[in-house]
C-alpha positions as CSV (number, residue, x, y, z in Angstrom):
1,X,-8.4,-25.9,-3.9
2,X,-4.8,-26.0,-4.4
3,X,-3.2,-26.9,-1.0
4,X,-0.7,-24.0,-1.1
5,X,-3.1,-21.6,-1.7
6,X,-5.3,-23.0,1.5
7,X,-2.3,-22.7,3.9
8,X,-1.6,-19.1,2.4
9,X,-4.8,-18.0,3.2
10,X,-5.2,-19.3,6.8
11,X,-2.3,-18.1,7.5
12,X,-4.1,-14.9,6.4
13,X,-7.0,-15.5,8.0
14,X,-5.3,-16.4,11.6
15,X,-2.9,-13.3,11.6
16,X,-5.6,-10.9,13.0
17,X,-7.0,-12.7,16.3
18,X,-3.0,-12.9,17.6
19,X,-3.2,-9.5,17.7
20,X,-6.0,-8.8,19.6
21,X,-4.1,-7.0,22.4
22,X,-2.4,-4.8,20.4
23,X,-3.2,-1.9,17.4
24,X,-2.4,-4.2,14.5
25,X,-3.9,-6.4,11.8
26,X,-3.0,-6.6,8.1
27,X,-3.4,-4.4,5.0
28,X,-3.5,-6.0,1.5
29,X,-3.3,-4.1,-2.0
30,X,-3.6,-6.4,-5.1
31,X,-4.7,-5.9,-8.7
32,X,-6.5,-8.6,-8.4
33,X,-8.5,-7.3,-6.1
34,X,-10.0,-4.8,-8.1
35,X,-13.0,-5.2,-11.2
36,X,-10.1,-4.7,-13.5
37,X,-8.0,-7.8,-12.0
38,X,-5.1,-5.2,-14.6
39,X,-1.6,-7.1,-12.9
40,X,0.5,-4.4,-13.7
41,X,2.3,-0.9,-12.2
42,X,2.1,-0.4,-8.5
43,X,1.4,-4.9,-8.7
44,X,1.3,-5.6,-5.0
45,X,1.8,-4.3,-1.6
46,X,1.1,-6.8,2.0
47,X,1.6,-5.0,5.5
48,X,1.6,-7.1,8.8
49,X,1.2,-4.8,11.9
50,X,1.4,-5.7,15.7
51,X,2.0,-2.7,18.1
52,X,4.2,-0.2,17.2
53,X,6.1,-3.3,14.9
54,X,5.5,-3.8,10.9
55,X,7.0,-5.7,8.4
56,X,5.9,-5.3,4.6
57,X,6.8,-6.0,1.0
58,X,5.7,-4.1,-1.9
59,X,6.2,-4.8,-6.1
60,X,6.7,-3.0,-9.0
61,X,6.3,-4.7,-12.5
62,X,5.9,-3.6,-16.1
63,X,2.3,-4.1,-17.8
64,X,4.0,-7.2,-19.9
65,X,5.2,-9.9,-17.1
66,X,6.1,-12.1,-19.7
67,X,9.4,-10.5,-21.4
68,X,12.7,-10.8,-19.7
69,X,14.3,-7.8,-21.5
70,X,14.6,-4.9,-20.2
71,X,11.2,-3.0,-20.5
72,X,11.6,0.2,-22.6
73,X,9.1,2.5,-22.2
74,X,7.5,0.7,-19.8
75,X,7.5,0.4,-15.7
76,X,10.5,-0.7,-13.9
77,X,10.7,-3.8,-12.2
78,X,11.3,-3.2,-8.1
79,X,10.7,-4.9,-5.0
80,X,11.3,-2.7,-1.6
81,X,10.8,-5.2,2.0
82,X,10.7,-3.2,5.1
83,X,10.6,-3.4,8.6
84,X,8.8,-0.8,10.5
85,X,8.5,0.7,14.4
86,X,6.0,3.7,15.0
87,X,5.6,6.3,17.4
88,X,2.1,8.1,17.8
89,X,2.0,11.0,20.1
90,X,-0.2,14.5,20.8
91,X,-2.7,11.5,20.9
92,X,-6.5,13.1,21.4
93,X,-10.2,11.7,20.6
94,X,-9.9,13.2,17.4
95,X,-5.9,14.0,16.2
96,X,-3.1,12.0,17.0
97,X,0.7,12.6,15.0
98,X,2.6,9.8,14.1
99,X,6.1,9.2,13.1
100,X,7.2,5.7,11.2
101,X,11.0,4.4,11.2
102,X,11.6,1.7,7.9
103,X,14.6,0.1,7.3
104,X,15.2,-2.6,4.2
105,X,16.2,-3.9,1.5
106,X,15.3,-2.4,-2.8
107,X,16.2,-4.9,-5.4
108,X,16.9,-8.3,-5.4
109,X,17.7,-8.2,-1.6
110,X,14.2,-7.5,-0.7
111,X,12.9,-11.3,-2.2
112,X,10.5,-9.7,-3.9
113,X,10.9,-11.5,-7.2
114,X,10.9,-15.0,-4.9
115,X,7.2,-14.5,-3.7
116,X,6.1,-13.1,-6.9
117,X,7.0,-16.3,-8.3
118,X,5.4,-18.4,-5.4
119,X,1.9,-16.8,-5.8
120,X,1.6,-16.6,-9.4
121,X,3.7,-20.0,-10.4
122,X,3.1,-22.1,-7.0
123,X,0.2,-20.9,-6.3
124,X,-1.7,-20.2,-9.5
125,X,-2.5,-16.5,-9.6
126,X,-1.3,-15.2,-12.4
127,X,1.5,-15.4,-15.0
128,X,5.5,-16.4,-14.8
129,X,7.1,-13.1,-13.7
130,X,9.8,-13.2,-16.0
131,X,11.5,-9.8,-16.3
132,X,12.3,-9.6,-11.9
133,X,16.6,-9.9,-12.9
134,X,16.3,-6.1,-15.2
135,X,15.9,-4.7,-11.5
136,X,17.9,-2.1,-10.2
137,X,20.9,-2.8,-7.7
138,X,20.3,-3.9,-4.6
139,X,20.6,-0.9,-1.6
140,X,19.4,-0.6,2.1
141,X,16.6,1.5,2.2
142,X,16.0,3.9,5.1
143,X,13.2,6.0,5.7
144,X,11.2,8.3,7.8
145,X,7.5,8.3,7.5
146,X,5.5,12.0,9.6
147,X,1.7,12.4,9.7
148,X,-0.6,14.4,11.4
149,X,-4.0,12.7,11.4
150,X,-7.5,14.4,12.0
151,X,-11.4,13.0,12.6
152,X,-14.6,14.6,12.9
153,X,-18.4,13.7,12.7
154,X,-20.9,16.1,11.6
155,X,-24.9,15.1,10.6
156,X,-25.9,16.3,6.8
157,X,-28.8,15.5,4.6
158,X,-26.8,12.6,3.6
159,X,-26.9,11.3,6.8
160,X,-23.8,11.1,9.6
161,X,-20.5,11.5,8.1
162,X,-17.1,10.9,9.5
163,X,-14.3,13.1,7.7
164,X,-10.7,12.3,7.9
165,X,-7.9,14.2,7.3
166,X,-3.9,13.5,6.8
167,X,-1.0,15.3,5.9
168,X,2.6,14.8,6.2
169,X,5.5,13.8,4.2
170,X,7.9,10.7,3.5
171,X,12.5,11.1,3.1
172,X,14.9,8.8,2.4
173,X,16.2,7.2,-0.5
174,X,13.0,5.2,-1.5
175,X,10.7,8.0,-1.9
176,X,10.8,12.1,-1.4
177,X,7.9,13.5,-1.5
178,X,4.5,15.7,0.8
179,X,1.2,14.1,0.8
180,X,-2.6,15.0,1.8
181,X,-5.6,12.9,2.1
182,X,-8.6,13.4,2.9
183,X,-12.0,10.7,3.1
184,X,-15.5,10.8,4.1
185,X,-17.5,8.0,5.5
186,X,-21.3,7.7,5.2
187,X,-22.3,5.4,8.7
188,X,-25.2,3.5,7.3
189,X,-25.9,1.8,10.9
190,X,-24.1,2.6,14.4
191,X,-24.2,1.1,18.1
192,X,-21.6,0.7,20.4
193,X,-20.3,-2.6,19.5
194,X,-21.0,-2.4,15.8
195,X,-21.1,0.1,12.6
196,X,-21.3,-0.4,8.8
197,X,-20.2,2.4,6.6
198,X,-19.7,3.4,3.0
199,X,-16.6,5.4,2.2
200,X,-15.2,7.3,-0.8
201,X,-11.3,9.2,-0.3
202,X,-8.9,11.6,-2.5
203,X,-5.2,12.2,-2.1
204,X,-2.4,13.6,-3.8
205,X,1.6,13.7,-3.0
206,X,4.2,15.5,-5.0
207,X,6.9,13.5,-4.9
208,X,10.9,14.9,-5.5
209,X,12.3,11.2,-5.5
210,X,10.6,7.7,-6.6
211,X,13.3,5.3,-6.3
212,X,10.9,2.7,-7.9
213,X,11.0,5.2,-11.1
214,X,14.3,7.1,-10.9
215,X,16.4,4.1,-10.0
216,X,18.4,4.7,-6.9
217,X,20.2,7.2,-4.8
218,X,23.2,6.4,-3.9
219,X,24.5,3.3,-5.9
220,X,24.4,3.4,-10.3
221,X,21.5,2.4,-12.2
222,X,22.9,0.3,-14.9
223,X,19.5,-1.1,-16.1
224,X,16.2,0.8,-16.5
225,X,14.7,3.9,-15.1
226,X,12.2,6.4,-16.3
227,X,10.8,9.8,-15.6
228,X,8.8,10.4,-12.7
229,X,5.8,12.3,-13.1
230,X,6.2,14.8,-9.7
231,X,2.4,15.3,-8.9
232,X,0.5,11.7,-8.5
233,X,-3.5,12.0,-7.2
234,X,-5.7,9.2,-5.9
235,X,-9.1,8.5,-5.2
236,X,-10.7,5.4,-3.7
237,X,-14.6,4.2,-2.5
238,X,-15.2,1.2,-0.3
239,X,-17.0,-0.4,2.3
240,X,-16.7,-1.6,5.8
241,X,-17.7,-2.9,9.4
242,X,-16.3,-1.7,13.1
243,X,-16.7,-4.1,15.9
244,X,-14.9,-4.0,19.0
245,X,-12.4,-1.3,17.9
246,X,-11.2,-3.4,14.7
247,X,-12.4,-2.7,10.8
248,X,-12.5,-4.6,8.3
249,X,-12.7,-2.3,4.8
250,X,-12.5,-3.3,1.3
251,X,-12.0,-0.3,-1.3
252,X,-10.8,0.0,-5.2
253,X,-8.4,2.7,-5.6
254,X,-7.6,4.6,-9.2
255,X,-4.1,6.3,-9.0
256,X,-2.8,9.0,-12.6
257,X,-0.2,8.6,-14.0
258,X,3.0,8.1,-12.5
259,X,5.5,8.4,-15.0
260,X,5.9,10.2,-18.2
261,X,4.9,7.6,-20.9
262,X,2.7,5.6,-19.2
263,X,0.5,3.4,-21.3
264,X,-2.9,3.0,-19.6
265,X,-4.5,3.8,-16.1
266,X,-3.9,1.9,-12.9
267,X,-6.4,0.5,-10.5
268,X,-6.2,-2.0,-7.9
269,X,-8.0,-3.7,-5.0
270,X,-7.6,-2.9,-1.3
271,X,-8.5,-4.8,1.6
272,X,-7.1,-4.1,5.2
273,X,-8.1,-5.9,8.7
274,X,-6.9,-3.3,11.3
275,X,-7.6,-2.0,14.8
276,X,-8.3,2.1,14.9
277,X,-6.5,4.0,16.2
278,X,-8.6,6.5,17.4
């Protein structure tokens, strides 16, 4: 194995067990991750959570990587790195609300087109990015993230389900918009240090502002943007383990269309090592 791509993933691997103490872990969404392996749209997003603290970086790329023109009628390029700090309260067995503060950096500040070049040149996953300069400028990006968050367990002839439920909404100049989600889990075995589940999730958001589409807020977009689509709906299945509050979950996720023109659907691998929260 390349030796890059060893250290990258131990560093991976060794993330969760320093934060033992503490609700965090890390969540990873990747095309690559899904049956499709499709490196394109919504291309990458990588949380790291300790406490109440996260940092994160997500991507934005075109379905042709390989083109440094500007991409007409295709996706934008965009990268958006963040730092976040959290604030659950109303806490219950079953409900808790949460607020999330980002602050960061859109464009070429937030280094997204340097570690889309490490993995896929350095490390060998995929092709040379080479379209990462038609971004939009730069701008600090400020946000304010509200849920409120719901669980419940009920027995049915499929066996004992856990139903979640969130709604809330997202402002600031990187994205506008409300949301809901809801997701089922059938618990395939349960004791109290260990469970295995199947799961299967829908969602939708209707978004006002996508700074990743409509370019940005409050500086001119002198490159590329395109039309939003304003209602985007989700849906996701996956598996996972609990052991000693922690879960590891693997899912693919299927997203519509997310702006007017778009040229093909979008899936994409998730996996996320995390401690509940409930």
């Amino acid at each position: 194995m390349n030796i890059k791509r060893l250290l990258f993933f131990s560093l991976l691997l060794l993330f969760p067990p320093v934060c033992l103490k503490a609700d965090g872990g890390f969540l990873l969404e990747n095309d690559f991750l899904s049956y499709r392996n499709l490196d394109r749209f919504f291309s990458n997003n990588f949380v790291l959570s300790s406490g109440k603290y996260s940092v994160g970086t997500e991507m934005y790329t075109p379905r042709d990587k390989r083109s440094a023109e500007v991409p007409d009628g295709d996706r934008p390029w965009d990268g958006y790195t963040f730092g976040e700090y959290r604030l659950r309260f109303d806490k219950e067995s079953d409900s808790f609300r949460q607020v999330q503060f980002r602050a960061g950096a859109l464009g070429d500040a937030s280094r997204a087109k340097r570690l889309q070049k490490y993995v896929h040149n350095d490390l060998g996953f995929g092709t040379d990015p080479r379209g990462w300069d038609t971004q939009n400028k730069s701008e600090i990006a400020g946000e304010l993230i509200y849920s409120h968050n719901f669980r419940s367990r009920f027995a049915s002839y499929l066996g004992r389900i856990e139903h979640r439920q969130s709604y809330g909404f997202r402002a600031g100049n990187v994205k506008m918009l409300v949301f809901m989600r809801q997701s089922a889990k059938r618990i395939l075995h349960e004791n109290e240090k260990f469970s295995a589940y199947l799961f299967a999730g829908i969602g939708g958001e209707v978004k006002g502002f996508d700074t990743h589409l409509d370019g940005r807020l409050f500086t001119s977009n002198e490159q590329y943007t395109v039309e939003s689509i304003p209602f985007v709906a989700s849906t996701s299945v996956g598996a996972g383990v609990d052991f000693n509050r922690w879960s590891i979950t693997y899912s693919i996720k299927y997203l519509t269309d997310e702006f007017e023109g778009q040229d093909g659907s979008h899936w994409f691998g998730s996996v996320g090592v995390a401690r509940e929260l409930f």
